[in-house]
N, C-alpha and C positions, 0 to 999 in steps of 0.2 A: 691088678690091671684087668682080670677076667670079670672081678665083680664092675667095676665100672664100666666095664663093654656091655655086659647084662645090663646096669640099669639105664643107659642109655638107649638100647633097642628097646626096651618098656616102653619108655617114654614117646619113641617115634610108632611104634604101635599104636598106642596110645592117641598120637596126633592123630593118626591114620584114621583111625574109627570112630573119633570124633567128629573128623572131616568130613566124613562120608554117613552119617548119620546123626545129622544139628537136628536140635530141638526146634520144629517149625513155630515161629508166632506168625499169626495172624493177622494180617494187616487189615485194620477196620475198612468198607468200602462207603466210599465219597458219594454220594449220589445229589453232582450240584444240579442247579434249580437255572434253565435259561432263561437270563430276562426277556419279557415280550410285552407288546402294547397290544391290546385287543378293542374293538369295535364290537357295539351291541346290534344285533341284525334287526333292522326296520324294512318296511313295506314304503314303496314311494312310485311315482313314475318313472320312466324310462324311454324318449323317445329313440328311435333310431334314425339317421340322417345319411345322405350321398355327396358328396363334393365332389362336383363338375368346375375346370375350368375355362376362359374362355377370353375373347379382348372384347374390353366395352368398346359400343358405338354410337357415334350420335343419332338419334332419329332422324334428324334432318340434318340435310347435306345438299348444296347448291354451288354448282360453280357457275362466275358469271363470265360470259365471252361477248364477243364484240360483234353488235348484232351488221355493222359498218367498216368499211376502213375508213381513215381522215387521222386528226388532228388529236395526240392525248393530254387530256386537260383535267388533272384529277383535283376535287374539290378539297375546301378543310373540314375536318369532322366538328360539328356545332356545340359539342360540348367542350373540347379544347381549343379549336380555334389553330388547327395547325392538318397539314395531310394527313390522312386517314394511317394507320400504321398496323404490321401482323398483335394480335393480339386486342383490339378496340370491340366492345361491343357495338355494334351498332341493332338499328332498327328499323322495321320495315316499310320500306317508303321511300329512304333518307337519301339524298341526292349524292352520288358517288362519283361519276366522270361525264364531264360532255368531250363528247368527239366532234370535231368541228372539219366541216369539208362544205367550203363554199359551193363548188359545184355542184355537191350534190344536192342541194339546199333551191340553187336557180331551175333542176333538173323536177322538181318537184313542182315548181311555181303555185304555191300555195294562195297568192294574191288573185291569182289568175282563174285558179279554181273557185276561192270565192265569189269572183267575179262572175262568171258563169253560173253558179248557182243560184245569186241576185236575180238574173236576167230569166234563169228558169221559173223561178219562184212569182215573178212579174208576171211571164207571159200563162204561165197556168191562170193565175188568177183573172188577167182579160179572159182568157178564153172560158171559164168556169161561170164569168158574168155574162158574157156572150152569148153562152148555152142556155145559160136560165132565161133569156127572152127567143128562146129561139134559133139563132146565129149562126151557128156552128153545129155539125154534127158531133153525134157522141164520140166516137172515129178521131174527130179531130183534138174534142178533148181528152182523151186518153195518153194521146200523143203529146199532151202539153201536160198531164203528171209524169210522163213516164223520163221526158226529158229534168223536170225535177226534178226527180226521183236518183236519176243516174249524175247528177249533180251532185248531190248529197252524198254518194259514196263515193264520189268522185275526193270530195272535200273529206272523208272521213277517210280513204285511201293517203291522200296527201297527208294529213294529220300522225298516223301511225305512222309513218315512214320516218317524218320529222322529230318522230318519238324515241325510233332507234338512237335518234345523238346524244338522246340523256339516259345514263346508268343509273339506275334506284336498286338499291337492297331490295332482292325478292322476300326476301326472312328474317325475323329479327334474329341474330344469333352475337357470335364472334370469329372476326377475321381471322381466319387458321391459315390461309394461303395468299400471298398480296406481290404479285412479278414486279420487278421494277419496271418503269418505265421512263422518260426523261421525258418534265413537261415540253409541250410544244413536237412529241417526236410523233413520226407517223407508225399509225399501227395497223395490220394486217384486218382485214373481215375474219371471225372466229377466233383471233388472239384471246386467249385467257388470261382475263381483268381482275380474277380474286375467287378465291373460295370461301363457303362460312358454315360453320356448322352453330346449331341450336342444341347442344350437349345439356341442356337443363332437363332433358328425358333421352334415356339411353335406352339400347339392348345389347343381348349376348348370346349369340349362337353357342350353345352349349353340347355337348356328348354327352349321354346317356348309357351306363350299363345294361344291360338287358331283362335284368333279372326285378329291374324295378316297371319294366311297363303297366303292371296292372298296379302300381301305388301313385305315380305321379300323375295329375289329372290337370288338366289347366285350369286356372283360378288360385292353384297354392303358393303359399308366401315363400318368399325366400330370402335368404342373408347373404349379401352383400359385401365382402370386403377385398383389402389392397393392401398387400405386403408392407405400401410407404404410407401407409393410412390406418394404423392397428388398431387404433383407438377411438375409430370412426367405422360403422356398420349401418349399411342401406336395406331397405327393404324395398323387395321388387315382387312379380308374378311373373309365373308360367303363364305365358299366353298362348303357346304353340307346342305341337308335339308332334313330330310323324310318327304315321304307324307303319312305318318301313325301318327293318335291323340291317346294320351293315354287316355283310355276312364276313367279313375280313377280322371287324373291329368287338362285334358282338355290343354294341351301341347302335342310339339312335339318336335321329338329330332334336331338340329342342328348342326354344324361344324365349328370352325373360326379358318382360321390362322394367325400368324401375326409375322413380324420380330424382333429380340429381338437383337438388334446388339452389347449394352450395357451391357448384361447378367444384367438387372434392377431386372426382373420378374424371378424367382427363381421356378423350379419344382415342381410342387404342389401347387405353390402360390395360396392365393383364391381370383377371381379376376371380377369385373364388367365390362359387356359389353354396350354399349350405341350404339344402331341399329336406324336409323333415317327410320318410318314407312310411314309418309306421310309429304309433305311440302303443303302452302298456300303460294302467295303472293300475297301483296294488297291487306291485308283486316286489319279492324279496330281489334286493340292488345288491352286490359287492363290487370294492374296486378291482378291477380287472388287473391291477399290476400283485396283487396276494396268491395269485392262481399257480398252482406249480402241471406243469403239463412235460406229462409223458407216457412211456407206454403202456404205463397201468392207467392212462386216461389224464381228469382236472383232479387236481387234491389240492385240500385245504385245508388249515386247523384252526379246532375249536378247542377253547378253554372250561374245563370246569375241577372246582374244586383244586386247581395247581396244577393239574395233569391236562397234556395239552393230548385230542385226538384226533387221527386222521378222516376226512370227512372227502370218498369222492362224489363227484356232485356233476350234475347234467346243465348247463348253460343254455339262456336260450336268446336276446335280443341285445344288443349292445352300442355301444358308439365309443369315443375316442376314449372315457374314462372308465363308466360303469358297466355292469354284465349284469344280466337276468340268471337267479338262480331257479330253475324248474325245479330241480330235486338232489337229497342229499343233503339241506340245510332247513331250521326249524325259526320261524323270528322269533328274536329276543337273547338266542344264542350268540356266545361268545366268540366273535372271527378275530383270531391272529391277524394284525394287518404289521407286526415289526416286528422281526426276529424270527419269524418261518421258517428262514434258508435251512440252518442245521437239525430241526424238528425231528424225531422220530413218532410214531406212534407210541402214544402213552407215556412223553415223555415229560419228566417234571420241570414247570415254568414258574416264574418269579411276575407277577403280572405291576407291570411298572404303571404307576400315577400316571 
């Protein structure tokens, strides 16, 4: 019994010191390779741009009012043969309403005024024959152009008046505003008879950053577009600029025009301008979403030879996509643009097809 209590504590001994002093193996280390896509660095340009927004406007804008009160008698438009209607082009000249008011019509006596001018035009020329022998003094003939004379814009008074009754398009455009009216009803002196705008040349008062006054100069192009329009891009100019900042907004006000031949862009549209502020050419471009930024500054990595390395680097001109690299990158080298996130310095990479 004693012997097998001995060899039984041998044995947990045994375990004991085994336990507590294993043979170390060595476990080989992995050192895996992260997959990445990398970009060769090229020289190229780089514009930099501002985007102002603003609502287009038509250049021209006319409302027409009633230069009379009387009688509302509105025309058919000549190309369809029915009342003029909101949205019809029309053209400038085109017969749009008469207002009819008999009274005012006999209060003119147009007949009468001719009349009278006949009879001036008669007695000047006796008396002008009169003079040439003699007859009459000069005195006398003065008096018989002058009654002519006042004839004549007597009848040309008469004639403008009678003009008020017919409404003509001042502008060729399109009817943007047209009041109802019931033929035959009477209508007020100053009633407003229709508006029209010529939206085939627009502008857009735009805001300015401050920080661009000495890039933007009038005469530069600009781009054009409309959220419901994506696929459709205008070119217009700066034609105006103040040289006054708002001292609230740290902006200034601006002016663009731009042709609209298609009527795309609609009055009032709300619309984005893209002004190009400064260019670079030949210099080193990276895409600005590879860039890692924080408080040890921009880093970025380069590949060579399977090992990727950290490279920080000085930026300098940019716009929505690309970034100018100043310093810290060499062209022709290897830019990680896939797989970055996890990157250490020095750290071994798999460079994918």
């Amino acid at each position: 019994m004693k012997k097998q209590l001995h060899i039984i504590s041998f044995a947990l001994l045994s375990l004991v010191f085994w336990s507590c002093n294993p043979e170390e193996e060595e476990s080989p280390t992995v050192d895996l390779a992260a997959p990445v896509s990398v970009l060769e660095i090229k020289t190229a340009s780089l514009s930099r741009h501002t985007i102002a927004t603003g609502n287009a406007m038509a250049e021209k804008e006319m409302e027409i009012t009633s230069k009379i009160a009387g009688k509302y008698q509105m025309k058919n438009h000549p190309a369809y043969q029915r009342p003029f209607k909101l949205g019809d082009r029309v053209k400038q000249g085109q017969a749009f309403i008469d207002i009819e008011d008999e009274e005012y019509v006999n209060t003119i006596g147009l007949e009468s005024v001719k009349m009278n001018l006949d009879l001036a035009k008669q007695e000047y020329e006796k008396q002008k024959s009169v003079f040439d022998k003699g007859g009459v003094t000069l005195r006398e003939l003065r008096n018989a152009e002058l009654q002519m004379t006042t004839a004549k814009n007597d009848l040309e008074s008469a004639e403008i008046r009678l003009e008020k009754m017919k409404v003509h398009f001042p502008i060729s455009g399109v009817l943007v505003k047209l009041p109802h009216f019931t033929q035959n009803s009477l209508i007020q002196q100053g009633a407003s008879l229709a508006t029209i705008m010529d939206y085939s040349r627009m502008y857009i008062d735009i805001s300015l950053p401050e920080n661009t006054m000495t890039e933007i100069k009038t005469g530069q192009k600009v781009q054009i577009t409309n959220y419901s329009l994506p696929n459709d891009t205008l070119s217009g100019t700066v034609t105006e600029i103040s040289p006054a900042i708002d001292v609230n907004t740290r902006t200034y006000l601006g002016k663009v025009r731009f042709n609209n031949p298609k009527l795309l862009i609609r009055p009032g549209m709300f619309v984005k301008t893209l002004i190009k502020v400064n260019q670079k050419n030949d210099i080193l471009v990276i895409p600005k979403e590879v860039i890692i930024s924080d408080q040890r500054g921009k880093r970025v990595f380069v590949v060579n030879e399977n090992t990727a390395f950290e490279r920080i680097i000085e930026t300098g001109i940019e716009n929505e996509d690309m970034i100018e690299v100043i310093s810290g990158l060499e062209e022709n080298e290897r830019l990680v643009i896939k797989g970055f996130e996890t990157l250490r310095n020095k750290s071994k990479v798999k460079v994918l097809k």
